[in-house]
N, C-alpha and C positions, 0 to 999 in steps of 0.2 A: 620545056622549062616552066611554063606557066600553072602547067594544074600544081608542080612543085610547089610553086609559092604561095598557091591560092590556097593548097594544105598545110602548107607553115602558116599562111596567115590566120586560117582558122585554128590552128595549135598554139597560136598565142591568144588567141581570144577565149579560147577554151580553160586558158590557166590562170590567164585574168579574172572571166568567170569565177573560178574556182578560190580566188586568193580572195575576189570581191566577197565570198559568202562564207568566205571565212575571218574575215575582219572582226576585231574584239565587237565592235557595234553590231555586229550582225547577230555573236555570238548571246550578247546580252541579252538583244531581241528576243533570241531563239528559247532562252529560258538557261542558257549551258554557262555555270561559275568561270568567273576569270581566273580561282586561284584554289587551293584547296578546302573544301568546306570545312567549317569547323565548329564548334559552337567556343563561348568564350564568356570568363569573368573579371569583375573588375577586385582587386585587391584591395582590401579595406581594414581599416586599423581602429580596434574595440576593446573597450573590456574583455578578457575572456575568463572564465570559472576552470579552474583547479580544479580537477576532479577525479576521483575514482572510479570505477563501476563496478557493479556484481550481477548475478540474478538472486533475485532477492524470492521468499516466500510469506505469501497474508496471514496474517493468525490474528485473531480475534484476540479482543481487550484482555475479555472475561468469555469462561466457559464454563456453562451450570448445569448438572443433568439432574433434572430435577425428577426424586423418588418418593413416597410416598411414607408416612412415618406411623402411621395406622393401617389394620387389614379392613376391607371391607370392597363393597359394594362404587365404582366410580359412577355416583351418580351425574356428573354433569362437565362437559368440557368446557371452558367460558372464552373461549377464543379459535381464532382461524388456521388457519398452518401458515407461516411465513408471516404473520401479522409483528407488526411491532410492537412491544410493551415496554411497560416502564416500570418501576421498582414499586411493588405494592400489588400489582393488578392482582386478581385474582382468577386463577389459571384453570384450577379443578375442584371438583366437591365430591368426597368421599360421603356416604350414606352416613350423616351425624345424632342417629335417631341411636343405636344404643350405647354413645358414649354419652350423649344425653340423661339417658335411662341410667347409669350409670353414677355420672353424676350428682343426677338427682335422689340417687341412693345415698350416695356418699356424704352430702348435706343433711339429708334427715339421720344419718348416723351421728354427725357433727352436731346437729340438736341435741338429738337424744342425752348423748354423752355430758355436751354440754352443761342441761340441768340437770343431773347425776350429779356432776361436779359441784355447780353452785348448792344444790345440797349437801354434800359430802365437805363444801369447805363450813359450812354454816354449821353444821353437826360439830365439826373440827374445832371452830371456832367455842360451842356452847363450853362441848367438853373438857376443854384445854382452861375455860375455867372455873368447870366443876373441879378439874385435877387441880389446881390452884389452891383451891377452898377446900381440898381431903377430902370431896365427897367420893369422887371416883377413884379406881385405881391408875396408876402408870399404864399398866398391860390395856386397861380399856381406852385409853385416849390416846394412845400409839399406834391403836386399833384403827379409829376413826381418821388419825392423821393419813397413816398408809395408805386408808381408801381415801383418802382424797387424792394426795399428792399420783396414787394409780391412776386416775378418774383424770385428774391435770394433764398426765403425758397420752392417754389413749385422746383426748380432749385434743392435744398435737398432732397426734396421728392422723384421725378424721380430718383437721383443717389441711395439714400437708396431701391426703388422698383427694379432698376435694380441688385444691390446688394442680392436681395430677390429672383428674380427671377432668378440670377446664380446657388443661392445655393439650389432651387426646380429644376434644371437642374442637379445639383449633387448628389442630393437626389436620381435619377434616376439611377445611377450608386452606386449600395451598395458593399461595403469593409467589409472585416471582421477584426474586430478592436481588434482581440487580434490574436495567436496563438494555435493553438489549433485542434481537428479533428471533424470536420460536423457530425452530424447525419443524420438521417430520414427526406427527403423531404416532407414537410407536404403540397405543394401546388407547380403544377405542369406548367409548359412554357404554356402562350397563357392565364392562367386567370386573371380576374381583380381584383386588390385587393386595400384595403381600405388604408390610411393612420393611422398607430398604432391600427389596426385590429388583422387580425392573424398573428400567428408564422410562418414564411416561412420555418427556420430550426435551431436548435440549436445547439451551436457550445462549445466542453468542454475543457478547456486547462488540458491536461494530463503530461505534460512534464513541471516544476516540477509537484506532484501531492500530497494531500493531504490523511492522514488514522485518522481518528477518534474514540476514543475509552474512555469508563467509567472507573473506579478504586475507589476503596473505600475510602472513605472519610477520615479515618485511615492513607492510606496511604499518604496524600496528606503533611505531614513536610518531611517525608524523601526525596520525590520527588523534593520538593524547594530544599532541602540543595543538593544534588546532581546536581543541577538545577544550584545552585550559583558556587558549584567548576569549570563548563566545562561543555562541550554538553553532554548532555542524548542520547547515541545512540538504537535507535528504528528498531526492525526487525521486519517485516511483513514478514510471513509464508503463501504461500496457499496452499493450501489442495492437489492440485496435483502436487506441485513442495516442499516438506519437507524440500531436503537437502539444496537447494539454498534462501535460505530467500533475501530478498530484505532491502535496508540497507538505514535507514532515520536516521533525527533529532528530537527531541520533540521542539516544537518552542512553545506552546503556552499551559496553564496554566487559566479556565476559574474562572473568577473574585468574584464566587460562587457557594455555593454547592447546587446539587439538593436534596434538604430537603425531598422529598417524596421518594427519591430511595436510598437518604444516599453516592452518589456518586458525581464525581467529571469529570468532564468534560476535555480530552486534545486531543490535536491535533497532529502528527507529519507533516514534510515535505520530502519527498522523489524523489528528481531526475530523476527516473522511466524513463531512458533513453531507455532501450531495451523495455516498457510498461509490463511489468507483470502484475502492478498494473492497474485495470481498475473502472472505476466511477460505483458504488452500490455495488463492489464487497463486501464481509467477509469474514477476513484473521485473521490468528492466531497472537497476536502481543506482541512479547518480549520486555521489556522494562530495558536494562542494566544500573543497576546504578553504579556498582563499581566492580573488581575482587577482588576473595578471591586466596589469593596467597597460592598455598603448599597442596592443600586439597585432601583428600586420597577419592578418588570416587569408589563407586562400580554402576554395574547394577542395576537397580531399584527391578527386578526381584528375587536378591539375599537376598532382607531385607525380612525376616518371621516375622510375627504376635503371639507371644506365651503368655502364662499365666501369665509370668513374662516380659512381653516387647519383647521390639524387639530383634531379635537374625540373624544370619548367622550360616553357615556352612563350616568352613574350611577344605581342601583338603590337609591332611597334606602330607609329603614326601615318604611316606609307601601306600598312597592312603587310609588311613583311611579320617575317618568321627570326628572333633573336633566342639562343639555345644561352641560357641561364643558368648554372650549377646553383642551389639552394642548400640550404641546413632547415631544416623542420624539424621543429617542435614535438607538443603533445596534441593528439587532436580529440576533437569534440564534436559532437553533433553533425557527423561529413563533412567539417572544415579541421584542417592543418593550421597550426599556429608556423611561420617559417621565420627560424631568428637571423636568415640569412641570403638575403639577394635578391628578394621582390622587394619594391616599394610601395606604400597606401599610393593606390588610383591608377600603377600598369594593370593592364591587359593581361591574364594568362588564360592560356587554351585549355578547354577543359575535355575537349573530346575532340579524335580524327589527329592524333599525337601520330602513330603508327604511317601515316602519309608524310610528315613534316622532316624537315630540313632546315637549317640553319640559313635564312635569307631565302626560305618558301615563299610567296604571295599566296595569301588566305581571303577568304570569303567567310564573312560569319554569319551562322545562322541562326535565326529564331527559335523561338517555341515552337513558331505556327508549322516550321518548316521551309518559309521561305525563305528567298536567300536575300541577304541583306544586303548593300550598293555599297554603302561606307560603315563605318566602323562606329559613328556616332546614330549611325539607325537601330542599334541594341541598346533602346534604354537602361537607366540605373536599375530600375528593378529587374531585369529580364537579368541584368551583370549577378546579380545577390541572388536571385532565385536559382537553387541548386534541387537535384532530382537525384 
């Protein structure tokens, strides 16, 4: 009978053991959660913006292809590829040596003629009153008038060719007549090109700039009626810059709908002073039509999908698990507006839903990863900070 007991009594020391190393302290120790991990945010109540969205596309202000309005010789390119200009600069030099030539014909023609004329009205003048006085005939002083009043309109002509030929001397010297940045040299110093031929180089005013985008034809009364209170303010998002959207106007409203797509055509205007925005680009594009004041937002991540609608999971004070049926809103930016059943400053579980249970105990976890003890160790910010 004794080794009997001396075996039970090491069978209970054995389970003791065993119950000892598995005590919640032990387990804490060990690094092992008391409850199901989860991570978690705090409900909070804000302004939030009315919005639409579309993908939207860049298009330049202004587009100028600028061609050449004389033939000749490109004698000089007066700028870089991609450089910026302004309205005046001057771009190219066509070879202005024989519209010069030219010209300068056309002015010594315009003399010439000139005192032709002053003679021929001085003649005009003698004669008109010898014919006064009967010394001359009619036929002869009608003679002299004609060559004058001839000699007057070729006298027009010369001034109008010289006139013609300043501005094929101008023509030689091309401006760029808006503001805006060059592209792609399309033809190169030293060749000859045609008058309204090829494109020499196009030039896009980006500074204001335009974003283009569709929206459903549904939407298109709300649109006006926000439209008529005050500016529709418009944010262009791109893809590699999230958090800084770029901040326009809607200015334009097109006059019909495209029947084939069911959609509706609008335009913003955008500043685009630092250039974010570039011509062909696709940007994300919010479209704010009014704030909903007071509204209690969660994480997007927090709304679950169940047999009975939508729900959350509230984080009660004990660090249990409370199963919540919600009504949600419209959402924004990965946050849910919910018009129904969280309050500003509960707890809802954002992630490890799939383990939980109504009256689960939870453990919440960090950014870092580690596991958090109480529920007040997930600061306010880490609660707001969504991924």
């Amino acid at each position: 009978m004794k080794p009997f007991l001396v075996t039970k009594f090491c069978f209970v020391l054995g389970c003791t053991a065993v119950v000892a190393a598995c005590s919640p302290g032990t387990m804490e120790k060990a690094g092992i959660p008391n409850g199901v991990p989860v991570t978690a945010a705090i409900a909070v109540q804000k302004d939030v913006p009315v919005q639409m969205s579309a993908i939207g596309n860049v298009e330049a202000y202004s587009t100028v292809s600028v061609k050449t309005q004389v033939e000749g010789e490109l004698l000089r390119v007066c700028f870089q590829e991609g450089q910026e200009v302004e309205k005046g600069d001057l771009l190219f030099i066509i070879d202005p040596r024989p519209f010069k030539a030219l010209q300068r014909q056309f002015e010594a023609n315009l003399a010439r003629d000139s005192a032709l004329m002053n003679k021929a009205e001085t003649d005009a003048g003698r004669y008109e009153e010898l014919f006064k006085n009967g010394i001359v005939s009619q036929q002869e002083y009608d003679q002299y008038r004609t060559n004058f009043e001839a000699l007057k309109e070729t006298v027009r002509a010369d001034a109008a060719a010289v006139v013609n030929a300043k501005l094929q001397v101008g023509y030689c010297y091309i401006r760029s007549p808006i503001n805006g940045r060059v592209g792609k040299l399309f033809v190169n110093q030293g060749n000859v090109v045609k008058a309204n031929d090829t494109v020499l180089v196009t030039i896009n005013q980006t500074k204001p700039i335009y974003v283009t985008f569709h929206l459903p034809e549904q939407k298109l009364l709300k649109i006006r009626k926000y439209m008529a209170l005050g500016n529709v303010k418009v944010e262009a998002i791109l893809p590699q810059n999230e958090i800084k959207p770029v901040i326009g106007e809607l200015t334009f409203i097109n006059n019909e709908v495209n029947n084939s797509a069911g959609t509706i055509f609008l335009r913003a205007v955008f500043a685009n002073t630092e250039e974010f925005l570039w011509p062909k680009q696709f940007v994300h594009v919010a479209i704010t039509l009014t704030m909903q004041r007071n509204a209690v937002v969660v994480p997007a991540q927090a709304i679950q999908t169940g047999q009975e609608g939508k729900y959350v999971f509230i984080i009660k004070s004990d660090l249990t698990i409370e199963y919540r049926p919600v009504i949600p809103g419209t959402g924004f930016d990965q946050e849910i507006i919910v018009v129904k059943g969280v309050q500003p400053g509960e707890k809802v579980v954002t992630n490890g839903q799939l383990q939980l249970t109504s009256g689960s105990k939870v453990e919440i976890k960090n950014d870092s990863g580690r596991w958090a003890q109480k529920a007040s160790g997930l600061n306010d910010q880490e609660m707001v900070t969504y991924e």
